[in-house]
LOKOLZA-885975 format. One line per 3 residues: their letters; for each residue x, y, z of N, C-alpha, C. Coordinates in steps of 0.1 Angstrom, whole numbers. Example, Ala and Ser with C-alpha at 12.3 -4.5 7.8 and 13.67 -1.06 7.14 Angstrom:
// residues 2
as = 132/-57/78/123/-45/78/132/-33/78 ~ 128/-22/71/137/-11/71/129/0/79
This chain:
// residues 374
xxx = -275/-248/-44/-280/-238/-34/-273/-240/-20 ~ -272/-251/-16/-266/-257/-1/-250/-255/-4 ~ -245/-257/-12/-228/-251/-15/-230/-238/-15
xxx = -236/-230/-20/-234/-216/-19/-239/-210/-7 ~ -247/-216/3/-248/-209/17/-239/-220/23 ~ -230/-230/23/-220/-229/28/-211/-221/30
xxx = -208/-220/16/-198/-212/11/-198/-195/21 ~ -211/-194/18/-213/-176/24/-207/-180/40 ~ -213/-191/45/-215/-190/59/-195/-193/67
xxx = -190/-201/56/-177/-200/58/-167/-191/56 ~ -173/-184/49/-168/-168/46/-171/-163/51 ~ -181/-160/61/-184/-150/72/-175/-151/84
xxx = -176/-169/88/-167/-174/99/-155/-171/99 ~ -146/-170/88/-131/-166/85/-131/-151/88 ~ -143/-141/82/-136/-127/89/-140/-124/100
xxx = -151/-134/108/-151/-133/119/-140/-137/131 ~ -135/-146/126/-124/-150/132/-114/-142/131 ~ -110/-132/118/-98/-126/113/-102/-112/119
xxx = -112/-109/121/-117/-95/127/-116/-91/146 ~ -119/-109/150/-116/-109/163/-101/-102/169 ~ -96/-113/157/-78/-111/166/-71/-94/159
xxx = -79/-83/149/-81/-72/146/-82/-64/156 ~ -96/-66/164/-99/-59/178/-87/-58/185 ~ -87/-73/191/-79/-73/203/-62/-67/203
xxx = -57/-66/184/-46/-60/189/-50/-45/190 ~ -56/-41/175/-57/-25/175/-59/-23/185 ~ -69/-22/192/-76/-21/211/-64/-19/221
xxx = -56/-31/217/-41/-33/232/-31/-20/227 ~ -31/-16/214/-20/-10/208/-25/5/213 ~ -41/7/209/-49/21/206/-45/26/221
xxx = -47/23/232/-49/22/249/-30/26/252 ~ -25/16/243/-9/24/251/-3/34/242 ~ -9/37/233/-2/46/226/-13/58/230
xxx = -23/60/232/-30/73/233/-38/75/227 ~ -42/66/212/-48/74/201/-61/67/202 ~ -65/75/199/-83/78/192/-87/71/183
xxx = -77/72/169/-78/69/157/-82/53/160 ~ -68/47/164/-67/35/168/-77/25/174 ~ -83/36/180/-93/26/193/-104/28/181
xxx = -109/39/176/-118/35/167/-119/29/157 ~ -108/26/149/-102/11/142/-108/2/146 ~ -101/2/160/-108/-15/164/-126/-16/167
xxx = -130/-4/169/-142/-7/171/-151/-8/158 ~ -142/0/144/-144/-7/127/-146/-25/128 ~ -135/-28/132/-135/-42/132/-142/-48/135
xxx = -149/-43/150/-160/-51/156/-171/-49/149 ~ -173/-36/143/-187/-40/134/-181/-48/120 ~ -172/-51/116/-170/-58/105/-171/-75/109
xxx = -169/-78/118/-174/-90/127/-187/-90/129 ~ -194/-81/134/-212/-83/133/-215/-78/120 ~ -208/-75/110/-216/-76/96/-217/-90/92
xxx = -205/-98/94/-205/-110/91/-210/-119/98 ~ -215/-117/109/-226/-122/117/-241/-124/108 ~ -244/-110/107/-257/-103/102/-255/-112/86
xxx = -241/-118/79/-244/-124/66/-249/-138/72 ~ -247/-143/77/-244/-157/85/-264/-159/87 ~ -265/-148/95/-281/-151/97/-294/-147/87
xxx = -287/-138/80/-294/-136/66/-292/-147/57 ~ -280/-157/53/-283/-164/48/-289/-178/48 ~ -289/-182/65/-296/-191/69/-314/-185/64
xxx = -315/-177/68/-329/-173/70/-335/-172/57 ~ -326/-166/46/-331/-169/32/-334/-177/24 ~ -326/-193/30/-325/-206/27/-340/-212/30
xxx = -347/-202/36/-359/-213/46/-368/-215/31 ~ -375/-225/35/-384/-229/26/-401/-221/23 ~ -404/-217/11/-418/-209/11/-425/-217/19
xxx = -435/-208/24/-444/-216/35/-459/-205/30 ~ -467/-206/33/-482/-203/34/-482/-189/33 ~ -474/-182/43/-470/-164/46/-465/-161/32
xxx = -454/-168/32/-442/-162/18/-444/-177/9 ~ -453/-173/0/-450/-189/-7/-438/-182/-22 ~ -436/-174/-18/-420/-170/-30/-405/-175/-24
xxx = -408/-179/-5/-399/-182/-1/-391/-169/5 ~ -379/-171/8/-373/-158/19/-357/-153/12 ~ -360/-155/-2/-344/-155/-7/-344/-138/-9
xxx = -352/-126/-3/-352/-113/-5/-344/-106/6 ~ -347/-116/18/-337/-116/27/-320/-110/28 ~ -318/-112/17/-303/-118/15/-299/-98/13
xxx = -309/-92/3/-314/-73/6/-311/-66/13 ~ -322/-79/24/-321/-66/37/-309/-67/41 ~ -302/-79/42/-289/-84/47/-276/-72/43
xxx = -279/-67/32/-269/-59/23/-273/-42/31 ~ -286/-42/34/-289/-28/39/-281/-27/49 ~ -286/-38/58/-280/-35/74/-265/-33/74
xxx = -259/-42/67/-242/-38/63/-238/-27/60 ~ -250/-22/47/-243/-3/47/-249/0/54 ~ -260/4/66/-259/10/76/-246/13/84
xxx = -241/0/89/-227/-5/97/-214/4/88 ~ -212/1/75/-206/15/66/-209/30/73 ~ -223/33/72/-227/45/74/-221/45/88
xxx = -221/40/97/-222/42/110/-203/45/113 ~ -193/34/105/-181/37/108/-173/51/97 ~ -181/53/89/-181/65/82/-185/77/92
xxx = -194/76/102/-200/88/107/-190/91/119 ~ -186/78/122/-179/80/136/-163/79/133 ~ -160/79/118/-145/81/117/-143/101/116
xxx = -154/103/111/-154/118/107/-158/126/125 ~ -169/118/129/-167/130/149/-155/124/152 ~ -147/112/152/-140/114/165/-123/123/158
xxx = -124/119/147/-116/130/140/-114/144/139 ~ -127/152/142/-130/163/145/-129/164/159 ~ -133/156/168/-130/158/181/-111/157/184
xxx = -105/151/177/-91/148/176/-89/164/171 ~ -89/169/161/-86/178/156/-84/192/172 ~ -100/192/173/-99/201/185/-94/200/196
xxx = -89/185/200/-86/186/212/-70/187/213 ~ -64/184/198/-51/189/193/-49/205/198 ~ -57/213/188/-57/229/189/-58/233/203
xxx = -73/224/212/-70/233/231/-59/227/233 ~ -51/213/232/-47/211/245/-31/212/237 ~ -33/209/223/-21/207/221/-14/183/222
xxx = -23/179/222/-22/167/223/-17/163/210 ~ -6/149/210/-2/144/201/-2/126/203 ~ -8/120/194/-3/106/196/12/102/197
xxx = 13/90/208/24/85/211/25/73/209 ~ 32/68/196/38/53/192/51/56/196 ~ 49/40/198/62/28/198/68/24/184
xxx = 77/23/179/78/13/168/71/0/163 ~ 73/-5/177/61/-19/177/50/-16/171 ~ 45/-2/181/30/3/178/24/0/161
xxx = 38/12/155/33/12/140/33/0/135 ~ 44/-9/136/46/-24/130/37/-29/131 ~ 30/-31/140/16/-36/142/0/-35/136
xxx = 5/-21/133/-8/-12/126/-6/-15/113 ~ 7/-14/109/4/-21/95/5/-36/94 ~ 7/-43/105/5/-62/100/-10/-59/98
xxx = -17/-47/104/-32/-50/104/-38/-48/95 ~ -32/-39/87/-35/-30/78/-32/-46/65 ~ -24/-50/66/-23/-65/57/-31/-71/57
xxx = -38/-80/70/-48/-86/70/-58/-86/69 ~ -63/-69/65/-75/-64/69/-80/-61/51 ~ -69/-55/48/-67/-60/28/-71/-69/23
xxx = -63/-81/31/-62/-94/23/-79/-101/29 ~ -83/-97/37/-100/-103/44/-108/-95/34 ~ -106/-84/32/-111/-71/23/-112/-82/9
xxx = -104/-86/7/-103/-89/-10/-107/-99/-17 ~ -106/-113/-2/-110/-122/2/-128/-122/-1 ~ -133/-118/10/-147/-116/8/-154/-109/-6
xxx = -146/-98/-13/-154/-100/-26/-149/-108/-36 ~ -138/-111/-38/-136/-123/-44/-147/-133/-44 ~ -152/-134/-30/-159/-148/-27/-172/-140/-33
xxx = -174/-131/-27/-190/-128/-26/-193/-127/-48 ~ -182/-125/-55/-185/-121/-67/-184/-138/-76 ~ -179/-144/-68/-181/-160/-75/-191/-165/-74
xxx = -198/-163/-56/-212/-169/-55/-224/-160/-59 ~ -221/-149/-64/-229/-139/-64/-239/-139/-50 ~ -230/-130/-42/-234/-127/-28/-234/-107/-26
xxx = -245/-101/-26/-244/-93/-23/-242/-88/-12 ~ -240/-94/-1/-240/-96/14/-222/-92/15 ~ -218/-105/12/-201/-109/15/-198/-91/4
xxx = -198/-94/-7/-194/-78/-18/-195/-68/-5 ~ -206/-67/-1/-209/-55/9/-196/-49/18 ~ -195/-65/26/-184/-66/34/-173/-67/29
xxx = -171/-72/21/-154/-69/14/-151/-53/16 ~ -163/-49/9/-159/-35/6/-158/-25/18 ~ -167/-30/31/-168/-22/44/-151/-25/49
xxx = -144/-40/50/-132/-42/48/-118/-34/45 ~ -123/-32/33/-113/-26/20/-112/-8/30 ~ -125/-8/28/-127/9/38/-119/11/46
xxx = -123/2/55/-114/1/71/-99/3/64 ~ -94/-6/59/-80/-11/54/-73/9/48 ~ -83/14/45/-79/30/42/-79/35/57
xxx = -85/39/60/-92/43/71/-75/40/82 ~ -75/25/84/-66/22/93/-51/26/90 ~ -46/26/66/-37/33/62/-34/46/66
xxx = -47/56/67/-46/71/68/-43/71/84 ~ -43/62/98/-42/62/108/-25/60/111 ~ -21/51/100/-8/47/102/-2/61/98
xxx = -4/64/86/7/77/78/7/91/92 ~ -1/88/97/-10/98/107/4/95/122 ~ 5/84/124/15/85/138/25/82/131
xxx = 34/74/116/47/82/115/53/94/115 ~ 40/105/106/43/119/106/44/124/122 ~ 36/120/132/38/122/145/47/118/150
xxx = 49/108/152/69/98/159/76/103/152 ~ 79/110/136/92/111/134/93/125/128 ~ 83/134/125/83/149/123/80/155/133
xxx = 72/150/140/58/155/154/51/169/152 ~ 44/161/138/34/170/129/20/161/129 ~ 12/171/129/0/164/134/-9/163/121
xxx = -14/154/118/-23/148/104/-35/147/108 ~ -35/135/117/-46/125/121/-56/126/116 ~ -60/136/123/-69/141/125/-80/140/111
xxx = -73/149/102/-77/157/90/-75/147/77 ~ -67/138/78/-67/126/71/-81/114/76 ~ -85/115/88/-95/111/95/-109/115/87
xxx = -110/125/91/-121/135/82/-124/129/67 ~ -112/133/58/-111/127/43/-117/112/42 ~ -112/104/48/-117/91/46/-126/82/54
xxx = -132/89/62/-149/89/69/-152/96/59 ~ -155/106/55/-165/109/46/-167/105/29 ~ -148/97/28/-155/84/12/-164/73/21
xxx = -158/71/31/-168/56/35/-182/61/36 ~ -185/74/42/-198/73/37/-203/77/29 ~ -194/83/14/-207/81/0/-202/67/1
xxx = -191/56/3/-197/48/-5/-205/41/3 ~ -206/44/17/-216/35/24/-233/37/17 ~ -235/50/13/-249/55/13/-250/47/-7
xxx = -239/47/-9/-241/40/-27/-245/22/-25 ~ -237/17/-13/-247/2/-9/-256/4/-5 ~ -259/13/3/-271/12/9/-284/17/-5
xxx = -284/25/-14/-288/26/-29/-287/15/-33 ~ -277/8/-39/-279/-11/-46/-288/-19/-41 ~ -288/-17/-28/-295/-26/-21/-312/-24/-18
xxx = -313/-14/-18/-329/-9/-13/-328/-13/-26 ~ -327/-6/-38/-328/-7/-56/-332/-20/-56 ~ -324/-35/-52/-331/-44/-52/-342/-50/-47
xxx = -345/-44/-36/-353/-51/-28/-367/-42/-36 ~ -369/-27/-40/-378/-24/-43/-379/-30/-63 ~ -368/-37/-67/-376/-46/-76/-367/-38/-88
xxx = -350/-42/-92/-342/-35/-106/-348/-42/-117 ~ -350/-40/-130/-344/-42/-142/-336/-54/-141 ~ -343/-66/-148/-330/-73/-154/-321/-66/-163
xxx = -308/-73/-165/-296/-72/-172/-304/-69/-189 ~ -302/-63/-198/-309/-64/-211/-300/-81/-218 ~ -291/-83/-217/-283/-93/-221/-290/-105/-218
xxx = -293/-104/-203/-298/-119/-199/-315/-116/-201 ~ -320/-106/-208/-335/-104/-208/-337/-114/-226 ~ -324/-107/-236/-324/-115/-247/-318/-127/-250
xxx = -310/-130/-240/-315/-145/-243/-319/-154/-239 ~ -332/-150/-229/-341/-156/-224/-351/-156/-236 ~ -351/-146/-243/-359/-144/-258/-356/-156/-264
xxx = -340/-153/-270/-337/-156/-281/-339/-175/-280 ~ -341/-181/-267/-342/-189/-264/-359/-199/-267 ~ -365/-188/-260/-379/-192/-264/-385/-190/-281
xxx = -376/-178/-287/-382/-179/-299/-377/-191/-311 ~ -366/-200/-304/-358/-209/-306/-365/-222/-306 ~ -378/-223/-299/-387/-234/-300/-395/-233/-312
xxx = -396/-246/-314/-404/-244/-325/-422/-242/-325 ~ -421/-236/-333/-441/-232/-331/-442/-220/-327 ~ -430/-213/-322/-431/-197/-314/-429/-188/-331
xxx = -441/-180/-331/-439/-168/-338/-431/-162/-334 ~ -437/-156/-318/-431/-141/-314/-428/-144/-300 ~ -422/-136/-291/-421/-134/-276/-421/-123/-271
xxx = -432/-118/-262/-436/-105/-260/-440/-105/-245 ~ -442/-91/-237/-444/-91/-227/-439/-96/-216 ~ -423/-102/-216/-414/-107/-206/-413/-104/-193
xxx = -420/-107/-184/-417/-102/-171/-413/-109/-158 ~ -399/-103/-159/-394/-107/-144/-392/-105/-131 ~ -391/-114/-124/-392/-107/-105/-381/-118/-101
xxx = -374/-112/-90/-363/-117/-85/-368/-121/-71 ~ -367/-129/-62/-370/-134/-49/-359/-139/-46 ~ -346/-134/-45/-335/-141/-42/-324/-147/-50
xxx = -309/-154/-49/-303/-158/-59/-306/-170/-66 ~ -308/-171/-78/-317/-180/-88/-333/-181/-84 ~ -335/-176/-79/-351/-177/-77/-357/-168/-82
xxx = -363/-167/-96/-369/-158/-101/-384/-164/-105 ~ -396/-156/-110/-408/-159/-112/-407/-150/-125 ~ -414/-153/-133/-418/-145/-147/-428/-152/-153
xxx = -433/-146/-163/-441/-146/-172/-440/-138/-187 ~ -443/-147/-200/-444/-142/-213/-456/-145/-221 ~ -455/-139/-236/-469/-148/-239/-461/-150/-254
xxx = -464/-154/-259/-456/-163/-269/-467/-160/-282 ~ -462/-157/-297/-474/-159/-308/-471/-173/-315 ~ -482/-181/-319/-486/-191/-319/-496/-189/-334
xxx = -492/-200/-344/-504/-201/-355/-518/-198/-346 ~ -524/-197/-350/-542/-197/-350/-549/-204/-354 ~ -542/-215/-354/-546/-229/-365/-538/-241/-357
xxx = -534/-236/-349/-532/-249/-337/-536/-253/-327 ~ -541/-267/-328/-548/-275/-315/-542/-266/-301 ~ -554/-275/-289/-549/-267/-277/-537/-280/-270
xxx = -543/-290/-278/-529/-299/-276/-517/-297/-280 ~ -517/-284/-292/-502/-286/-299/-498/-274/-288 ~ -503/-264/-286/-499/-252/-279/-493/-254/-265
xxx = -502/-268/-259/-500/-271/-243/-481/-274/-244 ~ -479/-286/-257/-467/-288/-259/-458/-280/-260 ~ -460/-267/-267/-452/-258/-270/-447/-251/-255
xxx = -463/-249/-249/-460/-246/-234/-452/-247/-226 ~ -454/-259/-226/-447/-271/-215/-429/-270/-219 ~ -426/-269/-235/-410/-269/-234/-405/-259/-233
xxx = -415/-247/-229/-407/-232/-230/-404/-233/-211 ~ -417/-237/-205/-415/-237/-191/-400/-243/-186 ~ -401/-258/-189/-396/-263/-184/-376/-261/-189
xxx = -371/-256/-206/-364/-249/-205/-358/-236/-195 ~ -369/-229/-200/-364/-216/-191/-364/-220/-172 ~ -374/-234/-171/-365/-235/-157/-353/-237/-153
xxx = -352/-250/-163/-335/-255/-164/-323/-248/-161 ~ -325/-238/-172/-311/-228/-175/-311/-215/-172 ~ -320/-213/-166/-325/-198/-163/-332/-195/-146
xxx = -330/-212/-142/-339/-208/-125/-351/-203/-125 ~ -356/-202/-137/-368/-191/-132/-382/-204/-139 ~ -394/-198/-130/-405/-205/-129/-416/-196/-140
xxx = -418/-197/-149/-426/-189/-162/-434/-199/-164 ~ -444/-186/-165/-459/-186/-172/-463/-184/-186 ~ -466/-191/-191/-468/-186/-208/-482/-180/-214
xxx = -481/-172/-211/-499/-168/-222/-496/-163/-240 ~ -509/-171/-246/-511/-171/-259/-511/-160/-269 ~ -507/-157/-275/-514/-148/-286/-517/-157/-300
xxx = -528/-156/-304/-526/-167/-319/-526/-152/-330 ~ -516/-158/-337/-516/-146/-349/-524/-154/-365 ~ -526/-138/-368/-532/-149/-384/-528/-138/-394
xxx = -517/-137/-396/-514/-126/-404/-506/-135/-419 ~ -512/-145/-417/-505/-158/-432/-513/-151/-443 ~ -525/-147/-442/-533/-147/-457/-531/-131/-458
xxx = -531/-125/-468/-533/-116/-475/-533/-104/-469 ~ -548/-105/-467/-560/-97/-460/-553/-92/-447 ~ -550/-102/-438/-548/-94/-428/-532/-88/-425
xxx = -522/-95/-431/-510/-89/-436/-513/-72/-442 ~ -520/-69/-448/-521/-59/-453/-528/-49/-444 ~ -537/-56/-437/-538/-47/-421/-527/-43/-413
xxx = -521/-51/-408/-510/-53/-402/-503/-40/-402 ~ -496/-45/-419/-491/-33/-422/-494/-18/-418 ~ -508/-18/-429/-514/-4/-422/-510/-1/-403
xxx = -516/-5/-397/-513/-6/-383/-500/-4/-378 ~ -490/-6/-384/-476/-3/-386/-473/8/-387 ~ -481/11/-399/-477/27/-407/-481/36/-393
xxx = -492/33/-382/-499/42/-376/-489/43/-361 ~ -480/31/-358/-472/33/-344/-462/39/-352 ~ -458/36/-362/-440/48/-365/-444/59/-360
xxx = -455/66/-360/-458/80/-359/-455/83/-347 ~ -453/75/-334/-452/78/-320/-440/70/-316 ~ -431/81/-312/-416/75/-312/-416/69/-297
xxx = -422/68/-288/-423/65/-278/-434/52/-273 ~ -436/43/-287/-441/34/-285/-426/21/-292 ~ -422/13/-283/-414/4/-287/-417/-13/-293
xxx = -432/-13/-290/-432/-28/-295/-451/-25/-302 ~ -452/-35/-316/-467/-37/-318/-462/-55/-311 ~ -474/-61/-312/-475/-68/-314/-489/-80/-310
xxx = -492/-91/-304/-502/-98/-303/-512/-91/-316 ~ -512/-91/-327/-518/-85/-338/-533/-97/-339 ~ -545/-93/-339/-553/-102/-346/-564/-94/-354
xxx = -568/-105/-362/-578/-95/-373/-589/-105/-372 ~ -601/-105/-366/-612/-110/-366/-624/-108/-378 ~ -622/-113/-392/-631/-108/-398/-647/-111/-396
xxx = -650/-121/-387/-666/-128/-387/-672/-117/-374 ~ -664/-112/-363/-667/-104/-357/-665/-87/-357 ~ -659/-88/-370/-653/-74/-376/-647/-64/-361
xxx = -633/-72/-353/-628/-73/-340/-610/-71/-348 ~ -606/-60/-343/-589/-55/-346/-589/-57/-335 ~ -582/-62/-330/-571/-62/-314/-555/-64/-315
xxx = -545/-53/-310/-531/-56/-311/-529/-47/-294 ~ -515/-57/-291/-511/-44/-283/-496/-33/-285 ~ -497/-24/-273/-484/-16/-278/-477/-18/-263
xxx = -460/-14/-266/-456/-13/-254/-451/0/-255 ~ -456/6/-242/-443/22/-244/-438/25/-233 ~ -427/35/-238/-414/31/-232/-419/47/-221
xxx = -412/44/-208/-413/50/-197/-411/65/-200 ~ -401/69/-210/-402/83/-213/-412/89/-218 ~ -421/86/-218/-439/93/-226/-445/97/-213
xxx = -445/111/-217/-450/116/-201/-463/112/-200 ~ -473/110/-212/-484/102/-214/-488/90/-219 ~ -484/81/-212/-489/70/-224/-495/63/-222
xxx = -510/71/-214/-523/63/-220/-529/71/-230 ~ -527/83/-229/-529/94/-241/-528/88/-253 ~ -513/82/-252/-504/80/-265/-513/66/-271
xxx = -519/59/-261/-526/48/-263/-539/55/-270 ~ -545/60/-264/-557/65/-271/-560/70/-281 ~ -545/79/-284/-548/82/-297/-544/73/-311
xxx = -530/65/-306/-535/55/-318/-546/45/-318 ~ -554/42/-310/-568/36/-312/-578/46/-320 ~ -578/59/-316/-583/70/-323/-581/69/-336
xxx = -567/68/-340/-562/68/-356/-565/57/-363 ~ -564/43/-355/-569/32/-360/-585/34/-363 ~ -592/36/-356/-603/38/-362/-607/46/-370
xxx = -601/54/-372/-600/63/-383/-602/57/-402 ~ -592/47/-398/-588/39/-412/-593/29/-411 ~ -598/23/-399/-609/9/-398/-619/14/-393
xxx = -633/19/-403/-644/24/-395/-653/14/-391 ~ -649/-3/-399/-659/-9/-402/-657/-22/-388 ~ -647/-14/-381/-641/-26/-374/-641/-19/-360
xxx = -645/-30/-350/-642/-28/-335/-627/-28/-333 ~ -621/-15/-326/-608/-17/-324/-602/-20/-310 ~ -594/-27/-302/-589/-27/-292/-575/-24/-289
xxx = -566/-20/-285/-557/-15/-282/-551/-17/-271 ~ -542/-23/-264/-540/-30/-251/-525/-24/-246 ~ -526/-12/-235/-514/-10/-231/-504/-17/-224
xxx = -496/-19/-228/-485/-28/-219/-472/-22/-216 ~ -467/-21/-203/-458/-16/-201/-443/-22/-204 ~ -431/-10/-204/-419/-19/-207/-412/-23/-196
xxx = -413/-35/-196/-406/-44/-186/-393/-47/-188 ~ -392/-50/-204/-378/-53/-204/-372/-52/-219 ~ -381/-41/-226/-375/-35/-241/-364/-28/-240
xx = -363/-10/-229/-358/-3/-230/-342/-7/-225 ~ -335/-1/-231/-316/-1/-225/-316/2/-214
């Protein structure tokens, strides 16, 4: 964890550094040549420098240790850190598209045209290099450490690096046709930077209000626990993210009905302490004991079976028990988010089940899908 907020924090430092000396030429070049475009390039830059600021402090601050307030710790931080960046998108998207429009018009009253040097252009595109290569740099990095922060900025980067292309094509056509672009090439690529600013700014809130794991890494976090021995089943998986590798979950696991609370604690204890290992994540295990070995309740089962095929929108039976001394059916179902009703859908197969079990108390336990659906 301390190599990977190095890592971020030295990757912020490099486009901060690489962004500084960005400013100060676009800025010297924008001022003698006339243009607009230019000067607001460099002021691109300077927020690409306080994005990388804003990773620098988000990921110190995510590093902090849970305390009493947050005992999950501050690794959600790292979210907001990704918001504020597409804002900074949003903001050089907004302001490439007015001052572009204000360029446009002040073309039509006054008749204005940008005035390059040769130097000028040579310069716009050494920047236009560096500003690629920082671009490609930072997701490169951010996609190794899995940094949503640095990704952000690569890609606010990459933006600019258009943005600053469409500024160059903009004063050759001017110095060597003296036809005017700018402007209207301006417009076009302010307004990709801001869908794609407003699509980070979407990933990012999405995380912070709590995605779906991966289905890949949901099964074999399964296939893992059903891989211990003593696990019937694994059911009810639920995960929460608090940052990179810091996750909290909970499962419940089916278990004979005929095992000590010694043998179960064991079984407990290697599911935890695996799924910490290789998985980061801190899991809770609750029991279900099944007794579906003998005959009798196998042949329940079944029946019970026969009664969920009927509802295509239930995806899982399971925790099944058959109490014959208390004459007590208890299983639960999971259903899947497309059931416009599914406590309905719950009630009526408890309805059905008692239908066919009159002699029996039935329970039916809704559970939501956390992590069945695609």
């Amino acid at each position: 964890m301390q190599n990977r907020e190095k890592e971020i924090v030295k990757t912020s430092v490099i486009g901060i550094i690489g962004n500084a000396f960005l400013v100060a030429f676009k800025a010297f070049v924008g001022i003698l040549a006339g243009s607009v475009a230019i000067i607001m390039d460099a002021v691109n830059n300077f927020t690409d420098a306080l994005s990388s600021t804003i990773t620098i402090a988000g990921t110190k601050l995510s590093a902090k240790k849970p305390d009493k307030k947050h005992p999950y710790g501050y690794g959600r931080i790292e979210y907001l850190t990704s918001t504020m960046i597409a804002v900074l998108i949003l903001f050089a998207g907004g302001m490439a598209v007015y001052e572009s429009i204000r360029s446009i018009i002040d073309h039509f009253a006054n008749g204005t045209m940008p005035s390059f040097e040769i130097y000028s252009i040579v310069i716009v595109a050494m920047a236009i290099g560096v500003k690629v290569a920082i671009g490609l740099f930072f997701r490169k990095r951010g996609t190794t450490i899995e940094s949503d922060a640095l990704k952000a900025s690569g890609m606010d980067a990459l933006f600019d690096s258009i943005l600053s292309t469409a500024t160059l094509i903009g004063a050759i056509v001017a110095k060597f046709a003296n036809f005017y672009i700018e402007g209207y090439l301006g417009v076009l690529i302010g307004l990709f930077i801001l869908k794609s600013g407003f699509e980070v700014m979407r990933e990012s809130l999405s995380s912070m209000i709590g995605d779906r794991f991966e289905r890949e890494y949901v099964l074999a976090i399964k296939e893992d626990i059903l891989a211990v021995k003593g696990v019937r089943g694994c059911y009810d998986l639920i995960l929460n993210n608090y940052g990179h590798d810091k996750n909290i979950g909970s499962v419940h696991i089916g278990v004979d009905d005929a095992l000590s609370a010694r043998e179960i604690q064991a079984i407990e204890r290697e599911i935890t302490m695996l799924i910490y290992t290789k998985y980061h994540t801190i899991m809770t295990c609750g029991i279900y004991a099944e007794n579906q070995s003998d005959e009798a309740s196998h042949a329940v089962f079944e029946k019970v079976a026969e009664v969920i095929k009927k509802h295509p929108h239930v995806l899982q039976l399971h925790g099944f028990y058959l109490d014959k001394e208390s004459a007590t059916l208890s299983y639960d179902v999971v259903v899947s988010f497309d059931d416009p009703d599914a406590a309905g859908t719950v009630a009526e197969i408890k309805r059905e089940t008692e239908e066919i079990f009159k002699d029996y108390h039935v329970f039916v336990q809704y559970d939501q899908d956390f992590s069945l659906s695609e």
